[in-house]
C-alpha positions in Angstrom: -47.6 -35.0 -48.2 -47.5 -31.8 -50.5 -44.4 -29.4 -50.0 -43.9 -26.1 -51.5 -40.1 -25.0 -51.1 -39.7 -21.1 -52.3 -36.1 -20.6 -53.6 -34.5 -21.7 -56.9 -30.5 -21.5 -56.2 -28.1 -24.5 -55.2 -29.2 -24.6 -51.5 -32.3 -25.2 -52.8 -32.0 -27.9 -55.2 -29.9 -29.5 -51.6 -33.0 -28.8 -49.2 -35.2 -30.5 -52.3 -32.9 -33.1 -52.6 -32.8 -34.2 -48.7 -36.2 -33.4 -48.3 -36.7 -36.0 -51.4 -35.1 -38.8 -49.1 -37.9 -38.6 -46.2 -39.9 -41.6 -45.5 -43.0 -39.9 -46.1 -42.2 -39.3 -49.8 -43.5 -36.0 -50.3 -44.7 -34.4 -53.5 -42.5 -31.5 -53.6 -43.0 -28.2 -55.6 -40.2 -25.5 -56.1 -41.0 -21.6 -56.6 -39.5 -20.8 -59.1 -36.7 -23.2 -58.9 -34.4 -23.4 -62.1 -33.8 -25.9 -65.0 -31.4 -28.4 -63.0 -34.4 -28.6 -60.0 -37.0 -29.9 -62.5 -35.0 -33.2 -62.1 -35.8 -33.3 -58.3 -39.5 -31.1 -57.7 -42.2 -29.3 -60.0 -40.6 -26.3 -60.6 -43.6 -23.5 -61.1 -42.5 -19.8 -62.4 -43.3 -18.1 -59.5 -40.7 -15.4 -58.0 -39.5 -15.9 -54.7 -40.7 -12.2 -53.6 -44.0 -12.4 -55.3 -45.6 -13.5 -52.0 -49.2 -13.0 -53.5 -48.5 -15.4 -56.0 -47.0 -18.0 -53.8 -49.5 -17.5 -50.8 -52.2 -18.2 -54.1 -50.9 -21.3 -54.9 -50.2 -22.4 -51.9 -54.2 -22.2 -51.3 -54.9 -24.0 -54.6 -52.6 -26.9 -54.4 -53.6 -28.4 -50.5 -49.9 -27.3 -49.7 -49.0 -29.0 -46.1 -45.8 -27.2 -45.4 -43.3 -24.8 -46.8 -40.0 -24.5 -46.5 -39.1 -20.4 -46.9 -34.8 -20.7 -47.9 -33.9 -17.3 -49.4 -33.6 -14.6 -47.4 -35.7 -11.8 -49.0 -39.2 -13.6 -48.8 -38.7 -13.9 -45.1 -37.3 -10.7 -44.2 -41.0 -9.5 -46.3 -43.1 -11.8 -44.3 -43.7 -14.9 -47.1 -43.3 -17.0 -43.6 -45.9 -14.7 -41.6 -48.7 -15.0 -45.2 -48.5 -18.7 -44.8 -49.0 -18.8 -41.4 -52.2 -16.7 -42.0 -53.7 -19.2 -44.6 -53.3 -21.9 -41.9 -49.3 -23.7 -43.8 -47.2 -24.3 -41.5 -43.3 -23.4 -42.7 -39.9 -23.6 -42.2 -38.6 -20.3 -41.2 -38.3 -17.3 -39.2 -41.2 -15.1 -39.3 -40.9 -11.6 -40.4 -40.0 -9.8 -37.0 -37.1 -12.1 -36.6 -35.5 -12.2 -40.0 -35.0 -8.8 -39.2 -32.0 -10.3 -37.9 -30.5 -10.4 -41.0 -32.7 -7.7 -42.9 -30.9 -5.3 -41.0 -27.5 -5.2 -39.5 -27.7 -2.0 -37.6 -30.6 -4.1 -35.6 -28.3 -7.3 -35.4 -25.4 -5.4 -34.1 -27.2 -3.7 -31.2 -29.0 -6.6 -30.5 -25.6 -8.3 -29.3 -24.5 -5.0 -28.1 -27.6 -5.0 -25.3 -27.6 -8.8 -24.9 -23.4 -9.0 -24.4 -22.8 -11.2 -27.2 -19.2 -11.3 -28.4 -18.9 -9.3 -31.9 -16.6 -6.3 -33.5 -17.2 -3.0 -32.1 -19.3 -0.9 -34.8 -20.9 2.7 -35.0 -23.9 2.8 -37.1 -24.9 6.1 -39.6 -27.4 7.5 -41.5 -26.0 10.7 -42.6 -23.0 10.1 -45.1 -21.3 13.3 -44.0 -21.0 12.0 -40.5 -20.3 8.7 -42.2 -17.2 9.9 -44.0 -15.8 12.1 -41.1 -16.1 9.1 -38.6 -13.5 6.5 -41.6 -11.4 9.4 -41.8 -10.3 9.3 -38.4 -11.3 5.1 -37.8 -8.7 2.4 -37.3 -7.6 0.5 -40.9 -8.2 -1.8 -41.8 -12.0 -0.8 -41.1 -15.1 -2.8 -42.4 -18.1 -1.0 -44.0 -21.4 -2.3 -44.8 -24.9 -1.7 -45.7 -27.8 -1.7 -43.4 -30.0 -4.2 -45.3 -29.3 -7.4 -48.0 -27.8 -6.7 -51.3 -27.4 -10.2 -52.4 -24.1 -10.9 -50.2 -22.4 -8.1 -52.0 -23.0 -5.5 -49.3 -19.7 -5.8 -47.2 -17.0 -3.9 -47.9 -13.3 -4.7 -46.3 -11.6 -1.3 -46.8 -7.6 -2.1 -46.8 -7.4 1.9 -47.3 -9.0 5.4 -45.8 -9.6 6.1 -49.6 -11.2 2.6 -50.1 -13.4 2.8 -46.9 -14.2 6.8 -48.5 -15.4 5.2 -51.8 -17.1 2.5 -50.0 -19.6 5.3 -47.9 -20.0 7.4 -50.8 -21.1 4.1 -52.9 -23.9 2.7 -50.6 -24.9 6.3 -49.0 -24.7 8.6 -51.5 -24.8 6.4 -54.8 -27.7 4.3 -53.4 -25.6 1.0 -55.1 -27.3 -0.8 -52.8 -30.6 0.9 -52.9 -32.4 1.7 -49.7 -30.5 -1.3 -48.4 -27.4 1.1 -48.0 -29.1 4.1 -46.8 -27.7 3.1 -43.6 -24.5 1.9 -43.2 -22.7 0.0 -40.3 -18.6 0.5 -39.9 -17.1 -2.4 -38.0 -13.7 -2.5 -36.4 -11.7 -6.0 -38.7 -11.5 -9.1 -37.5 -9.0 -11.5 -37.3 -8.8 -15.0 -37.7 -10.2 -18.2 -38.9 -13.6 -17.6 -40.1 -16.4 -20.1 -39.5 -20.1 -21.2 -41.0 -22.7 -22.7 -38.6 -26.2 -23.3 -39.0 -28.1 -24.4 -36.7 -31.7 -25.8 -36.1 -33.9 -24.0 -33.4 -37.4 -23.7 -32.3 -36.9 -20.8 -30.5 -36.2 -23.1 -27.2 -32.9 -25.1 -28.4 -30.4 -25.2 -30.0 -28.8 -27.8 -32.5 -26.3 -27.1 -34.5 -25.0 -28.5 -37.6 -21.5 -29.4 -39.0 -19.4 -26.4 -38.7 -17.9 -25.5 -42.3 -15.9 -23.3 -44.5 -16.4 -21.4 -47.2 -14.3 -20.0 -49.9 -15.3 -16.7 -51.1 -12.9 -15.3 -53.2 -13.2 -15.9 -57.1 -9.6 -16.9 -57.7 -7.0 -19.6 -56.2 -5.7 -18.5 -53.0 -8.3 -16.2 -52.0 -7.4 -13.7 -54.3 -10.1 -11.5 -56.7 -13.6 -10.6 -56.0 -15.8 -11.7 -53.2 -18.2 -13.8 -55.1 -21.6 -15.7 -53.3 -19.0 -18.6 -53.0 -16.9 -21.0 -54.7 -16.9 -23.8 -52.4 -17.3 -25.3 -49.2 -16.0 -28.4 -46.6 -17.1 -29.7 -43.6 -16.1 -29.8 -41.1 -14.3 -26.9 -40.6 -11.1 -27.8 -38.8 -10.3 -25.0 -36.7 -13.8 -25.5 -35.1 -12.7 -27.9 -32.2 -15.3 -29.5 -29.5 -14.0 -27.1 -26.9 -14.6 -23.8 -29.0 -18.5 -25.3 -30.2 -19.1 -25.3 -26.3 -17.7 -21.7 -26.0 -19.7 -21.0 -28.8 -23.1 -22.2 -27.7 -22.7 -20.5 -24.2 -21.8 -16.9 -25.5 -22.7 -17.0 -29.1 -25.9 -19.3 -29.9 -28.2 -19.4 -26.6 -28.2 -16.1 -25.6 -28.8 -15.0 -29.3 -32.3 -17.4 -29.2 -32.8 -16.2 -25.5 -32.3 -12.1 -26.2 -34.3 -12.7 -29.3 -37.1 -14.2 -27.2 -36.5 -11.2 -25.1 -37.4 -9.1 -27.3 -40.5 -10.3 -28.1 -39.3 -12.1 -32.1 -38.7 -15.8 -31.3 -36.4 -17.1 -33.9 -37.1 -20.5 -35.6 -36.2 -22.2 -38.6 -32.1 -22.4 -39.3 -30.3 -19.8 -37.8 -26.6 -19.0 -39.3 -23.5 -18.1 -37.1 -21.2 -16.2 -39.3 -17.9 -16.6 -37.1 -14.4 -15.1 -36.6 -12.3 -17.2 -34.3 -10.1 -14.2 -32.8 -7.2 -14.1 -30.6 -9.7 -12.6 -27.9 -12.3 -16.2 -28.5 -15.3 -16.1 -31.1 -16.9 -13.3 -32.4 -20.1 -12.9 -34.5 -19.6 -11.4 -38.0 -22.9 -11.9 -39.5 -26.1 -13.7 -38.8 -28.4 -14.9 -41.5 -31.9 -15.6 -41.1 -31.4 -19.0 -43.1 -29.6 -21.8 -44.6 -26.1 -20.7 -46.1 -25.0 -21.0 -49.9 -22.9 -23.1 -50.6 -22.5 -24.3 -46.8 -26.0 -26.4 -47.5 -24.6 -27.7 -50.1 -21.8 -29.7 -47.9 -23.7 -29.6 -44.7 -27.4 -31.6 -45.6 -25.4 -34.5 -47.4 -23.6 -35.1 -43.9 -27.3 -35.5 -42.0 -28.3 -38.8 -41.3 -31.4 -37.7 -39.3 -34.5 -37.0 -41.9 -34.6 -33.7 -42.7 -38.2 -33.0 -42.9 -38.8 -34.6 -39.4 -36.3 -32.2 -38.0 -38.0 -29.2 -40.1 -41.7 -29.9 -38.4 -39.9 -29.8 -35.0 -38.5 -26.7 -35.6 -41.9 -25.3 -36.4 -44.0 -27.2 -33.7 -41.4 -26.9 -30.7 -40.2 -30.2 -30.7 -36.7 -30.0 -31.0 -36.1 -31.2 -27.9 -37.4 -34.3 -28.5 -36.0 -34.8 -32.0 -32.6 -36.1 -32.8 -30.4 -34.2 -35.2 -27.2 -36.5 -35.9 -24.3 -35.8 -38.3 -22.2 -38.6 -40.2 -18.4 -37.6 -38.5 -17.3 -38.0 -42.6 -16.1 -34.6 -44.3 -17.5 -33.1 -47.5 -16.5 -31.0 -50.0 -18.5 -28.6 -52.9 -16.6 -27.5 -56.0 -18.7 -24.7 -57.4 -18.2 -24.5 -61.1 -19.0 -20.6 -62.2 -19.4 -18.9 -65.7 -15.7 -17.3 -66.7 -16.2 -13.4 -65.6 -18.0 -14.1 -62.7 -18.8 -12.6 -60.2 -18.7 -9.2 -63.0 -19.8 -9.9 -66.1 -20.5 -13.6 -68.2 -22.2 -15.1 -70.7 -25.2 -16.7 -70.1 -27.1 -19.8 -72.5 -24.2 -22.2 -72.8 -25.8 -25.6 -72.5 -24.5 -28.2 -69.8 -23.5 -31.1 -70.0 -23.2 -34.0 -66.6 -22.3 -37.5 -66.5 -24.7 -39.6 -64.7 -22.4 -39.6 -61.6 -22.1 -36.2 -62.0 -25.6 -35.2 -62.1 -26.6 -37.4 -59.1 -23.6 -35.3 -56.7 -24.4 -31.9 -58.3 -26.6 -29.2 -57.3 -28.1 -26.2 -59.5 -27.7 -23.0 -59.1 -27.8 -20.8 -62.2 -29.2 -23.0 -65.1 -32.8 -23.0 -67.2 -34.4 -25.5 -69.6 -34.5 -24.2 -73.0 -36.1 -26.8 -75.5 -35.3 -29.3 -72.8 -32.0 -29.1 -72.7 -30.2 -27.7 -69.7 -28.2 -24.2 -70.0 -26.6 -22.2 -68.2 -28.2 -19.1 -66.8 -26.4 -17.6 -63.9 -22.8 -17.0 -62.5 -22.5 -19.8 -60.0 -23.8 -22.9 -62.0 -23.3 -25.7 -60.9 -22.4 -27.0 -57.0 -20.8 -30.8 -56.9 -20.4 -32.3 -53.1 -18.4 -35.6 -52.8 -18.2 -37.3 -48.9 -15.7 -39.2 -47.7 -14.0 -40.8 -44.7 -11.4 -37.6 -44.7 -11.2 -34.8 -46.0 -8.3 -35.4 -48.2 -10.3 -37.5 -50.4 -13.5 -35.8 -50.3 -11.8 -32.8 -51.9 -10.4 -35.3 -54.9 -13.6 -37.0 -55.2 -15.1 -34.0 -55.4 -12.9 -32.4 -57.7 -13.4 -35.8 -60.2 -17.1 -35.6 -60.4 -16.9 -31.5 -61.3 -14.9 -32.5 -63.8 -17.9 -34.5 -65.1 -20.0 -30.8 -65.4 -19.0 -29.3 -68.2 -20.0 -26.3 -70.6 -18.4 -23.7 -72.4 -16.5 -20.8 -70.7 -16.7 -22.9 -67.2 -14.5 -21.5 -64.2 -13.4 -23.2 -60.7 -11.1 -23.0 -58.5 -8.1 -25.7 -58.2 -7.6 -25.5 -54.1 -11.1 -25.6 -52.4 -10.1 -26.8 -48.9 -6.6 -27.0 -49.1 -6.2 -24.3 -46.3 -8.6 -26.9 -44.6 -6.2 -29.5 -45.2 -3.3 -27.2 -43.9 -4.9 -26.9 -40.9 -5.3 -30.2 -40.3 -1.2 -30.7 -41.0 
């Protein structure tokens, strides 16, 4: 079997790698890919967006299935191309990625279909924009319509910040066309929650719950970066709350998106907010999470490829989707100066234990030899029978990833840990 996974970032090289464990022993390819995924699939310099390129070689190389993982080839329709030339894929087609590709369609969505989320007001003309976070409650959360690379959310601790914020996306075009339209969001509080789940538009069946840490520096302090580590499970996510969750949160989401005519299927991600007032959506995304892949695939004991065809074919019913009840931890190790400015071409170094619990993000082949290439680098998971020592485990084999200028955190899932105490 011939499989053609478009993406080239950590979650990637963790799709690849569990998709590499299947019975069927697939020949996998990876568009583009990146230096460290060369180990693990052929890695072809093809851009993720450049659907005529992949939809091309998908025709010339017999390709059975794809597996769409970043979020701009599905919200342009890589899924819906595929489709047309007869691949089968893994993924949302264009018409329900929207559910991501825009979160002025997201938030009315749940807004029609009475599914628990912050209340919002949506704008397109910044002078209305400006005159509504004048007079909103602060804190007050602004962000733009469409992706910008997870950077699009601004939480405004001030009226001037929330000011800056409007004039940035609207009238600065920061984001592009992605913030021509911008979407202010009464805060949240509370634990935050990741879950993906697997659906073929029918069920429902989620994965381990996790937590991300998205703040560049030790106790969630500096920039918002794309994330510098994971765990799972996420311990404020209890068995009573998942049920809450799949009755107000995750089947009427699949049921009003059936409604309206753009049945979802592929791996749908709940962003949560565990308030005071019971769960909450924050964000949806139209596919697997980065870094939460990266702790979430090595906990599934089910073949991953098997549960990927069911999603497509509408089998999931039928299929069984089990978890190891282990924890996991990822340790992202970044360039110094991310998520700003770095330096880029340092080369990499992994110890053979290392490089078998470590997933690339941000690296190339130059010569042969692995550099790096990106902000986020490197991704290392460790499981264990607790949490406590998948954190150290973790922590022992990123220390086996070096190159010059490295950064990580110290304390990826100690809040974890203090929940647990």
């Amino acid at each position: 079997m011939t499989i053609l996974v478009v993406g080239g970032g950590g979650r990637e090289h963790a799709i690849i790698k569990s998709l590499k464990k299947s019975p069927l022993k697939p020949l996998i390819y990876a568009l583009p890919g990146n230096g460290g995924i060369a180990q693990d699939a052929v890695c072809v310099d093809i851009s993720a967006t450049d659907l005529d390129g992949i939809v091309a070689f998908a025709k010339e190389n017999a390709i059975d299935y794809a597996v769409v993982a970043p979020d701009d080839p599905l919200v342009l329709g890589c899924v819906d191309r595929l489709n047309a030339i007869g691949i089968p894929c893994f993924g949302p087609r264009a018409n329900a990625a929207v559910i991501e590709g825009s979160k002025a369609f997201s938030k009315d969505l749940m807004k029609k279909y009475g599914i628990p989320t912050a209340t919002y007001e949506i704008f397109t003309d910044v002078q209305k924009a400006l005159a509504y976070v004048k007079t909103c409650p602060i804190p007050t959360v602004v962000k733009a319509d469409g992706l910008a690379l997870g950077k699009g959310v601004i939480i405004a601790q001030t009226r001037q910040e929330a000011i800056e914020a409007v004039v940035d996306m609207m009238a600065n075009a920061k984001f592009g066309k992605s913030g021509s339209t911008v979407v202010i969001e009464e805060f949240l509080t509370g634990p935050e929650v990741s879950v993906l789940a697997f659906t073929d538009g029918k069920v429902v069946k989620p994965m381990v719950s996790s937590m991300d840490h998205k703040r560049a520096g030790d106790n969630d302090t500096g920039l918002n970066t794309g994330g510098m580590g994971t765990i799972a499970p996420n311990p404020y996510y209890t068995e009573e709350i998942a049920q809450q969750c799949m009755d107000t949160i995750f089947l009427p989401t699949i049921r009003a998106m059936n409604a309206e005519g753009r049945t979802f299927k592929g791996c749908l991600y709940f962003g949560l907010m565990l308030t005071p007032k019971g769960p909450k959506v924050i964000e949806y995304n139209c596919r697997f999470g980065d870094p939460e892949t990266q702790v979430v695939l090595p906990l599934l004991e089910s073949d991953l490829l098997t549960v990927m065809e069911a999603t497509t074919n509408g089998t999931l019913a039928d299929t069984e989707v089990k978890f190891s009840n282990q924890s996991a931890c990822c340790v992202v190790t970044a360039s110094a100066g991310y998520p700003l400015s770095y330096q880029k071409g340092f080369a990499i170094t992994m110890t053979p234990e290392a490089q078998e619990a470590t997933y690339v993000a941000g690296a190339k082949l130059e010569n042969g030899k692995l550099v790096t290439s990106g902000g986020r680098v490197t991704g290392t998971t460790a499981v264990a029978d607790t949490l406590e020592a998948a954190i150290a485990e973790a922590y022992r084999l990123a220390d086996g990833v070096r190159f010059e200028k490295a950064y990580r955190r110290s304390d990826i899932g100690q809040r974890g840990l203090a929940a647990y105490k």
